[in-house]
DOPADO-970734 format. One record per residue (C-alpha): x, y negated, z negated. Coordinates in steps of 0.5 Angstrom, whole numbers, padded with zeros to 4 digits, always signed. Layout:
# residues N
XYZ ...
END
This chain:
# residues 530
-0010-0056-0037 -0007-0061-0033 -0006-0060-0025 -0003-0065-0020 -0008-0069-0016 -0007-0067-0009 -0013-0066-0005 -0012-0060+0001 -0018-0057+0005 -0017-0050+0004 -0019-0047+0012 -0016-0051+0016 -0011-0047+0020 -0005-0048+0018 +0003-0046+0021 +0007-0041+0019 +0011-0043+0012 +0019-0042+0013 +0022-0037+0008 +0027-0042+0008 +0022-0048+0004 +0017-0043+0000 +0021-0036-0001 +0028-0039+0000 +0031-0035-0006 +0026-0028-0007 +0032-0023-0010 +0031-0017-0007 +0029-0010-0008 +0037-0008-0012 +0041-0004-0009 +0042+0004-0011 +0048+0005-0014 +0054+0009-0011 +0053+0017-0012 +0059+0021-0010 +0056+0026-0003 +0056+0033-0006 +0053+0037-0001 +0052+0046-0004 +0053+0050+0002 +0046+0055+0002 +0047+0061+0005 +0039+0064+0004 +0033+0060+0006 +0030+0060-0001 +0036+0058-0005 +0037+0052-0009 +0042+0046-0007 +0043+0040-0009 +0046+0033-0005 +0048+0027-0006 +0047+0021-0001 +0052+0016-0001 +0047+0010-0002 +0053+0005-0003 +0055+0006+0005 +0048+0003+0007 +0050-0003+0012 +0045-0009+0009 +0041-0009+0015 +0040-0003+0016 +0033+0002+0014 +0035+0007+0010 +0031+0012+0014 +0035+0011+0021 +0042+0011+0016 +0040+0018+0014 +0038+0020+0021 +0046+0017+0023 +0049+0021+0018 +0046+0028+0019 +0042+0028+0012 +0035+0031+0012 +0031+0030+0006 +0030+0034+0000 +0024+0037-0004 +0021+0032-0008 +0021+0036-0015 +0028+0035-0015 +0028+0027-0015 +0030+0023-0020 +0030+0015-0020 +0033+0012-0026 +0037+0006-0027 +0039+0005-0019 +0041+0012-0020 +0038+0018-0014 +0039+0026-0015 +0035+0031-0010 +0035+0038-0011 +0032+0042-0006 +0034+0047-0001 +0034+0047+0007 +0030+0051+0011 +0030+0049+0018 +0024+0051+0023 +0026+0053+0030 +0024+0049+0035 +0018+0051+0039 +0017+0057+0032 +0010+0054+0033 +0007+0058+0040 +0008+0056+0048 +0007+0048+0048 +0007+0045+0054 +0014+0042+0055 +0010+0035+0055 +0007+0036+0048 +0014+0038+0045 +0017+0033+0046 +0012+0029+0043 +0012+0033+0037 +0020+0032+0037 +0021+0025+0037 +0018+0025+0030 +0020+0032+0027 +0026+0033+0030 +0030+0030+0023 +0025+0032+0018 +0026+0038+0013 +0020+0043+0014 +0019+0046+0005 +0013+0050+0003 +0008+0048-0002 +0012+0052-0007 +0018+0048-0006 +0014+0042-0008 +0011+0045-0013 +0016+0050-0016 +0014+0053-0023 +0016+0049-0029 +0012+0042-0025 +0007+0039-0026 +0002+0037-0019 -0004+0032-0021 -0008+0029-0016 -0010+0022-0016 -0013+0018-0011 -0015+0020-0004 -0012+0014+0001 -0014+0013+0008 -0013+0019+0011 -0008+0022+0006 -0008+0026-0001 -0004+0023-0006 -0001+0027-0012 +0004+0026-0018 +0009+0031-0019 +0012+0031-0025 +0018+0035-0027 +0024+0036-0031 +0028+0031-0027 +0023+0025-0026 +0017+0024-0023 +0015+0022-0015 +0009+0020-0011 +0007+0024-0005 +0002+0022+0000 -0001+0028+0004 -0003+0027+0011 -0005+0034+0015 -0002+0034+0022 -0005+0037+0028 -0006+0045+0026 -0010+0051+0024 -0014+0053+0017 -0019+0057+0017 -0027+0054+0017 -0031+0052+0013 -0035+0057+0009 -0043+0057+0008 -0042+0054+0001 -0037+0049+0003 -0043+0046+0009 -0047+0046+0003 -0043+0043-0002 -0042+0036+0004 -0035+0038+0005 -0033+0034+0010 -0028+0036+0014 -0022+0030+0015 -0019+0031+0021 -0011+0032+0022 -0008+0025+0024 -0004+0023+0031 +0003+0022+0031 +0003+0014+0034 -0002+0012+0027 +0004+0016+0022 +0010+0013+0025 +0005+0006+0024 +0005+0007+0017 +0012+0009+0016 +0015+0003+0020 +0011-0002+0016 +0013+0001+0009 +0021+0001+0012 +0019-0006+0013 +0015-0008+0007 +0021-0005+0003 +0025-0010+0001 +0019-0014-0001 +0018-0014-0010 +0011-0012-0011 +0011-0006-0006 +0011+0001-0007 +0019+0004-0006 +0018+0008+0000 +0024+0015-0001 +0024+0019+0005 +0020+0024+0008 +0018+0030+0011 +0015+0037+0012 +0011+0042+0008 +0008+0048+0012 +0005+0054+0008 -0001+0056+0004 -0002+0053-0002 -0001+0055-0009 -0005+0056-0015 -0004+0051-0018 -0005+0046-0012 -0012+0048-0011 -0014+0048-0018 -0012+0040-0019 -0016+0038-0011 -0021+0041-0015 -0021+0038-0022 -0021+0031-0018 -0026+0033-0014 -0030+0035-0020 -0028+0027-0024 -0030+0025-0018 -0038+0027-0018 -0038+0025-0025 -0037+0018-0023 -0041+0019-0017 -0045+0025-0016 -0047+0023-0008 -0039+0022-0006 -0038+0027-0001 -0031+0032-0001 -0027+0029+0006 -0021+0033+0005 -0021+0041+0006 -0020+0045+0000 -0013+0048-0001 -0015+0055-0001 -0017+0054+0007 -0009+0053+0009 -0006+0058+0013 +0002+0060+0014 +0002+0055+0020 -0002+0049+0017 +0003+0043+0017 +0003+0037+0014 +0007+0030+0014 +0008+0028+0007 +0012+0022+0005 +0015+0021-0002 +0014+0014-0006 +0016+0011-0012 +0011+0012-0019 +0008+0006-0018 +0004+0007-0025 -0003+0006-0026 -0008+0005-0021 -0012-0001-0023 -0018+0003-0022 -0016+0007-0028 -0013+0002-0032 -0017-0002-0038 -0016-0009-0037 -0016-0011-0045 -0014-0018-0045 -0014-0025-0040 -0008-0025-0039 -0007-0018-0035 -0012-0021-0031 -0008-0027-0030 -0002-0023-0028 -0005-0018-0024 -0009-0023-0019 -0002-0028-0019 +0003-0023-0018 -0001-0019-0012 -0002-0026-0008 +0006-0028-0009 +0007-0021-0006 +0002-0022+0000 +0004-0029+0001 +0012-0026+0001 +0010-0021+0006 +0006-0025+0009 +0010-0030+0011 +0016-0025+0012 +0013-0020+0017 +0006-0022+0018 +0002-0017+0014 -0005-0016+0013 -0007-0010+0008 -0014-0010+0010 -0015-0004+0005 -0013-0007-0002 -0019-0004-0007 -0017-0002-0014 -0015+0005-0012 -0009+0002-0008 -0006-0002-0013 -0002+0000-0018 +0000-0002-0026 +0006-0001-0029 +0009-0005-0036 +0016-0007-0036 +0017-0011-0043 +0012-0014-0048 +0006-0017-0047 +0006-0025-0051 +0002-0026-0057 -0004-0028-0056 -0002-0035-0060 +0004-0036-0055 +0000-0035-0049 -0005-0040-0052 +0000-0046-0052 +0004-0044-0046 +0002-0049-0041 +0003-0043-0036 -0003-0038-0035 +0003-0033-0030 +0008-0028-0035 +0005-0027-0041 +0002-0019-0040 +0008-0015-0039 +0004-0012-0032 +0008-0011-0026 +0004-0009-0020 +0004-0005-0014 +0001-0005-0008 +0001+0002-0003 -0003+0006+0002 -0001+0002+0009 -0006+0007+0013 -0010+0001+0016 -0005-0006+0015 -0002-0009+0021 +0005-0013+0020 +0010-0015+0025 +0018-0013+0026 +0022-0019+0023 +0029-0015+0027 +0030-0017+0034 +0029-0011+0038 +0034-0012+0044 +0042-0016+0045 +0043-0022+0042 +0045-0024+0050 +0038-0021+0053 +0033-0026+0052 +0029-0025+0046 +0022-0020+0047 +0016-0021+0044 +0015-0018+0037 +0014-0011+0035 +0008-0011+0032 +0005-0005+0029 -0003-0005+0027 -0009+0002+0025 -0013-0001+0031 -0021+0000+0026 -0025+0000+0032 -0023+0008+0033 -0028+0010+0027 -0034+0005+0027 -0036+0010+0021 -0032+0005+0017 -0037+0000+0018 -0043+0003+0017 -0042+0006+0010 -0043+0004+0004 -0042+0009-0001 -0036+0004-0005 -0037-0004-0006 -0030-0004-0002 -0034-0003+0004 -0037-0009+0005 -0030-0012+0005 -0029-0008+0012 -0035-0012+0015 -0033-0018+0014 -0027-0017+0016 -0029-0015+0023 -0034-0021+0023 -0029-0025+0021 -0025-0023+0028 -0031-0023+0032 -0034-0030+0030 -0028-0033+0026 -0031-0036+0021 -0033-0033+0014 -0040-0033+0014 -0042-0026+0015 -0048-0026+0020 -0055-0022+0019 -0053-0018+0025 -0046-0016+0022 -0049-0015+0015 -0054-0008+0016 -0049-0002+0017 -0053+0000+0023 -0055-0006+0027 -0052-0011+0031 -0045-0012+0033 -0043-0006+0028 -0044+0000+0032 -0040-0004+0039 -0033-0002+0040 -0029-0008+0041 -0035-0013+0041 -0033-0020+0045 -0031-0025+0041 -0036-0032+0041 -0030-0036+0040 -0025-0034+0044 -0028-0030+0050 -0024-0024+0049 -0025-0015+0046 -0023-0016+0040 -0017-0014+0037 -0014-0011+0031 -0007-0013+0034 -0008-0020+0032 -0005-0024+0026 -0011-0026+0021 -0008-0027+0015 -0016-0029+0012 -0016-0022+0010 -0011-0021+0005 -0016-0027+0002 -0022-0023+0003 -0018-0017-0002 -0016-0022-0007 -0024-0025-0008 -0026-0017-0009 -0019-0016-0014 -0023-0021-0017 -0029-0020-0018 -0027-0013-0019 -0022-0015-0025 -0028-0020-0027 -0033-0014-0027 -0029-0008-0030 -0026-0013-0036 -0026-0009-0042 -0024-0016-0048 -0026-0021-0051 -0032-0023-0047 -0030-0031-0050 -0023-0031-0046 -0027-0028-0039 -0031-0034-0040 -0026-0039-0040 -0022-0035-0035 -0028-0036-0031 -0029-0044-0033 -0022-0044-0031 -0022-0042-0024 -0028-0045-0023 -0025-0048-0016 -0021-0042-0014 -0026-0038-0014 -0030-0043-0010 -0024-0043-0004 -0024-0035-0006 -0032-0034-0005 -0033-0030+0003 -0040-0032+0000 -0040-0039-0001 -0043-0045+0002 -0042-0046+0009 -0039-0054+0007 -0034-0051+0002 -0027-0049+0007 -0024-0042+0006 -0016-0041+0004 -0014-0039+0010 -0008-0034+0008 -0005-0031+0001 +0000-0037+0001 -0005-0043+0001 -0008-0038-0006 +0000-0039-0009 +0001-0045-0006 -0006-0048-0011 -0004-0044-0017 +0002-0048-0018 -0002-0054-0016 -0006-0052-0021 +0001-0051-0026 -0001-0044-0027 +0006-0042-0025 +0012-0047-0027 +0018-0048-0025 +0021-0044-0030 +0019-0038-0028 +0022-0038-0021 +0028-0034-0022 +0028-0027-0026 +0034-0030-0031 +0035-0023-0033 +0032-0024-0040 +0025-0021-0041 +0022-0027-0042 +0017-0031-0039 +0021-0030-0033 +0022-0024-0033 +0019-0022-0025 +0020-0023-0018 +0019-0029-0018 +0020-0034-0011 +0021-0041-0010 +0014-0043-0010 +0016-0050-0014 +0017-0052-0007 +0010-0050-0004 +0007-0057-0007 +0012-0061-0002 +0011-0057+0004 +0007-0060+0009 
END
């Protein structure tokens, strides 16, 4: 395939790319359609209501979240949601918690406990999972539960984050069967999450972030009979995987849990069947331009990108394999779109000023999990992905991407010493510090996954691999020392177009399902910018 001849070195440090030169005319998540705000009066705490947000009304520059708190809307129970066509209907009903309803808190806590829960509805599990729906588990993600509830009305995504509260203890036979208990979660490390998916949510490429709120209660039948049927599909997959999360039947009437709902994102790429080259193409392309976007935009790293946190969807045909094989483009042709979820571990910063216009300008708003406070993290290996988490806290420490021989064991050397002093700098280590290298560590692993787990014709993955015989070279952590690195998703993009993999006819989305039928940024520029 023909591709231009200019020669970059890939690791070397590189500025911050504008938005104006390489992602000048991104479009855009599209914005709700107008709903005419309905709201029942529900007189009994388990009567049903329905309610409708006038989405229209939302200033431009304005979260969605802070624009509902304004308003005085709290949110709605999640068997309720519909999204279709830009279109939201919420069913559910109120069910206020009195403050201070849960014991004698030091005035001090409280307050603390306020300042997050004060405008979040508080549901019971049969809300959630009222008879008619459907609760399916599907993942566990950093520090959450993430289910699928499908009912009459649509289908929904919700993460499930125990907070700080009772259930009952283990018993003889959970110790046995290596039940380990997931500790409840800090209000600072949730908040984290939620800001960073407010910021990431006009970005293509992440999940849609609706709302959130309260669940406390016991748990019904039907939720403990999918934890355990996930549970039971694990072990099959591997029989040494251990269960982190309490089993449902262990909930209490005080047991609470923060759950945030999402929008069906589809498949996680860990369950979906790679049958052809080009899904490949486009699973690995897509996902460097929405890191590259969000990179560029508010300096996010996602730092836990495996396959179990990236989602596929079909939006419109795939190309026939003859039109792909004369397309002088390798990006466009499988009808996949992606979705990139779970930010318990990213970091990002604000891109909203954080003070008046007159005052002068504060340092960025900056929002990072810091790693350090579970070096368990660092030490397991019971998933492929783990060694990704060592590498890059030994890109933080040495700043170069050759993993050390003190770093590779998961019990010796630096590992197990919380903030190490960096050589390069001289300084504690911190995750509070931008180091776009690592969404390029996640990128080689999709890689190597997809390359893996490629279930087509073996011809066309060893022409893919002929292909991209280069840009595995630059992807490689474990390269040659002589062979420089991409130091960030963008300088990933910014060689597909070089490489002509992406044209200029694919930029914009033209509306008509063809081979620019995505989220595409204007990445033909990337090739002039210095």
């Amino acid at each position: 395939m023909a591709r231009t001849t200019t020669i970059r070195k890939y690791g070397r440090s590189t500025r911050k790319q504008t938005a104006e030169i390489l992602f000048a005319q991104l479009p855009k998540t599209p914005v709700k359609s107008n709903s005419e705000a309905e709201l029942e009066p529900e007189p009994e705490p388990q009567s049903a209501g329905k309610t409708e947000l006038d989405l229209g009304a939302v200033p431009a520059d304005e979260p969605l979240a802070k624009f509902k708190k304004r308003q005085g809307q709290s949110g709605l129970v999640v068997a309720g949601e519909v999204t279709q066509n830009g279109q939201e209907l919420r069913e559910g009903h109120e069910a206020e918690l009195p403050r201070g309803a849960e014991g004698s808190e030091p005035e001090a806590e409280t307050e603390a406990e306020e300042s997050v829960y004060d405008d979040l509805r508080v549901l019971t599990w049969a809300d959630i999972c009222p008879p008619g729906a459907r609760i399916e588990k599907i993942a566990e993600a950093s520090y959450a539960e993430v289910y699928r509830i499908t009912n009459e009305h649509g289908t929904s995504i919700i993460k499930v984050v125990r907070l700080q509260s009772p259930i009952k203890p283990q018993t003889k036979a959970q110790e046995r069967s290596g039940l380990v208990d997931e500790e409840p979660h800090s209000e600072e490390d949730m908040q984290g999450e939620l800001r960073i998916s407010e910021w990431l949510a006009g970005i293509p490429g992440f999940v849609v972030y609706k709302e959130q709120y309260v669940v406390q209660g016991k748990a019904p039948k039907v939720l403990l009979e999918t934890h355990q049927a996930f549970h039971r599909r694990m072990k099959r997959k591997d029989p040494d995987r251990l269960q982190f999360y309490p089993s449902p039947s262990r909930y209490l009437d005080d047991t609470r849990f923060l759950v945030v709902e999402l929008g069906d994102a589809g498949t996680a790429l860990e369950d979906f069947k790679l049958t052809s080259i080009s899904q490949v193409w486009d699973i690995f392309l897509h996902t460097a331009l929405a890191l590259a976007r969000a990179e560029d935009l508010i300096e996010f790293e996602h730092r836990d990108l495996h396959e179990g946190n990236l989602c596929i969807r079909r939006v419109c045909s795939p190309a026939t394999p003859e039109r792909f094989a004369a397309s002088p483009y390798r990006f466009g042709h499988s009808g996949l779109d992606i979705t990139i979820l779970d930010y318990g571990l990213s970091r990002a910063t604000n891109p909203e000023p954080t003070s008046p216009a007159a005052a002068p300008a504060p340092a960025p708003a900056i929002v990072a999990y810091d790693l350090e406070k579970d070096l368990s993290l660092f030490q397991s290996t019971h998933a492929p992905q783990c060694r990704i988490y060592r590498q890059m806290r030994s890109f933080l420490i040495h700043h170069d991407r050759i993993v050390p021989s003190t770093h590779q064991h998961h019990v010796t050397g630096t590992t197990t010493t919380p903030y190490p002093v960096s050589p390069a700098t001289g300084e504690p280590i911190s995750w509070r510090a931008y180091h776009p290298y690592t969404n390029v560590l996640w990128l080689a692993y999709l890689y190597a996954y997809m390359v893996k787990h490629f279930a087509g014709d073996v011809k066309d993955l060893k022409g893919f691999r002929r292909e991209t015989r280069e840009l595995w070279a630059h992807l490689d952590p474990g390269a040659p020392a002589g062979v420089l690195s991409f130091p960030s998703a963008g300088e990933v993009v910014r060689f597909a177009v070089e490489a002509g993999w992406v044209g200029e006819s694919q930029v914009v989305d033209d509306g008509s399902g063809g081979e620019g039928y995505s989220f595409l940024s204007v990445v033909s520029a990337a090739t002039r910018v210095g």
